[in-house]
C-alpha positions as CSV (number, residue, x, y, z in Angstrom):
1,X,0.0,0.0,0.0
2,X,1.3,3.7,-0.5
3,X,1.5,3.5,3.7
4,X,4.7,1.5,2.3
5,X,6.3,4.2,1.4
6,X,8.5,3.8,4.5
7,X,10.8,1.5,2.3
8,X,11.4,-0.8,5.9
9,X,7.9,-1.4,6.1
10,X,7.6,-2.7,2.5
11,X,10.6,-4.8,3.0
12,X,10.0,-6.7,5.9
13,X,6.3,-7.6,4.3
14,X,8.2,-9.1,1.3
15,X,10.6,-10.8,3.5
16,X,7.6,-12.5,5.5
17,X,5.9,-13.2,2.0
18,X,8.7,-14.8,0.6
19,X,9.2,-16.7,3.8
20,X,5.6,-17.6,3.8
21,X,6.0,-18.7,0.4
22,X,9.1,-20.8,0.2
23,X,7.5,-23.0,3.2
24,X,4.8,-23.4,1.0
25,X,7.1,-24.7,-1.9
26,X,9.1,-26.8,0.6
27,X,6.1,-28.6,1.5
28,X,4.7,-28.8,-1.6
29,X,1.3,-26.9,-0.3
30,X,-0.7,-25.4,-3.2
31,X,-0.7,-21.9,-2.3
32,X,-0.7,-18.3,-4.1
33,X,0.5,-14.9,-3.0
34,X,-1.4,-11.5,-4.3
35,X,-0.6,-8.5,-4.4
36,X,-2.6,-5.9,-4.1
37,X,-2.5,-2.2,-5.8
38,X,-5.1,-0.2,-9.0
39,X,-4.8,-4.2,-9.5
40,X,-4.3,-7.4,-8.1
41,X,-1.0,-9.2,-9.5
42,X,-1.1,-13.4,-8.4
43,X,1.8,-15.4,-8.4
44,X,0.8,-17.9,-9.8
45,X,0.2,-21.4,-8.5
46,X,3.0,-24.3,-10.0
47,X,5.9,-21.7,-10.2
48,X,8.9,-22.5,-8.8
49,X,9.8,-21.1,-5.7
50,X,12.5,-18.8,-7.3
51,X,10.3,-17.3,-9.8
52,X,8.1,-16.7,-7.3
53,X,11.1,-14.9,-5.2
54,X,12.1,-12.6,-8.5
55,X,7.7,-11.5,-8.5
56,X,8.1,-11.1,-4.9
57,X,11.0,-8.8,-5.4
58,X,9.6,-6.3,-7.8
59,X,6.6,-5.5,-5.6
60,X,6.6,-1.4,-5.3
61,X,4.0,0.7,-3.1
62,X,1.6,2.1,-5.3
63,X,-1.2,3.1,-2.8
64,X,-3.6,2.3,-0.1
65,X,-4.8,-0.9,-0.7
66,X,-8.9,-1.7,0.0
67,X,-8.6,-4.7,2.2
68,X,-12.0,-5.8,1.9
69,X,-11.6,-5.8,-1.8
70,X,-8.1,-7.8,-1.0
71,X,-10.1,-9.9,0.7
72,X,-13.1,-10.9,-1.3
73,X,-10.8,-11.7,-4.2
74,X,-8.6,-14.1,-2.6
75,X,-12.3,-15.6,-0.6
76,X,-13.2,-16.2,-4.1
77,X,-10.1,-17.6,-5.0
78,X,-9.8,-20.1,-2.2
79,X,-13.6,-21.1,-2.4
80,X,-12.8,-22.3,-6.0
81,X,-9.8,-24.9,-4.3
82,X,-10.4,-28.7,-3.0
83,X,-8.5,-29.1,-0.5
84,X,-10.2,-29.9,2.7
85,X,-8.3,-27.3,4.9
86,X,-7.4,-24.0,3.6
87,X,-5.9,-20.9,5.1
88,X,-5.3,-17.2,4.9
89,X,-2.1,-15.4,5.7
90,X,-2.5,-11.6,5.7
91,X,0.7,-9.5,5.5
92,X,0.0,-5.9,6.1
93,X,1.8,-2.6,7.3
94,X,-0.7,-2.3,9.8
95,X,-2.2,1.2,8.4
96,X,-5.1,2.0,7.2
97,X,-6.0,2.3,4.0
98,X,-4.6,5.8,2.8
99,X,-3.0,6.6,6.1
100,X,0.6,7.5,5.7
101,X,1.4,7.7,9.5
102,X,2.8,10.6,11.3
């Protein structure tokens, strides 16, 4: 989100999305990471771990993002999977949505 701005705040949510997603590679657990900006960008599911990494790295702030919207779209997208447990990791800066702090 553009509260990102603060260039430690976007780094350490891609280092605990890349984290997030290289356990999920490790493991083998079908999983996908958005992100969220004017447009949701999905990494897709079946990459390998290091292309995943190299999306991951080219994330840039471009706004605040609507978390309900963030979060309808990846409802939806989980709703369409199988599996019989599925969960939802939420990394965020922990400002609202247009907030840029003090």
């Amino acid at each position: 989100s553009g509260s990102m701005e603060d260039r430690s705040k976007l780094t350490m949510a891609v280092r605990a999305t890349a984290a997030v997603h290289l356990a999920c590679a490790g493991l083998d657990v079908w999983h996908t990471c958005y992100t969220f900006g004017p447009l949701y960008q999905p990494i897709v599911p079946g990459d390998d771990a290091e292309k995943g990494l190299s999306l991951l790295a080219g994330i840039r702030a471009q706004g605040g993002t609507e978390m309900l919207t963030a979060l309808q779209l990846c409802r939806h997208a989980l709703s369409t999977r199988q599996e019989a447990v599925k969960a939802l990791i939420v990394v965020h800066d922990g400002l609202p949505q247009g907030d840029r702090g003090p």
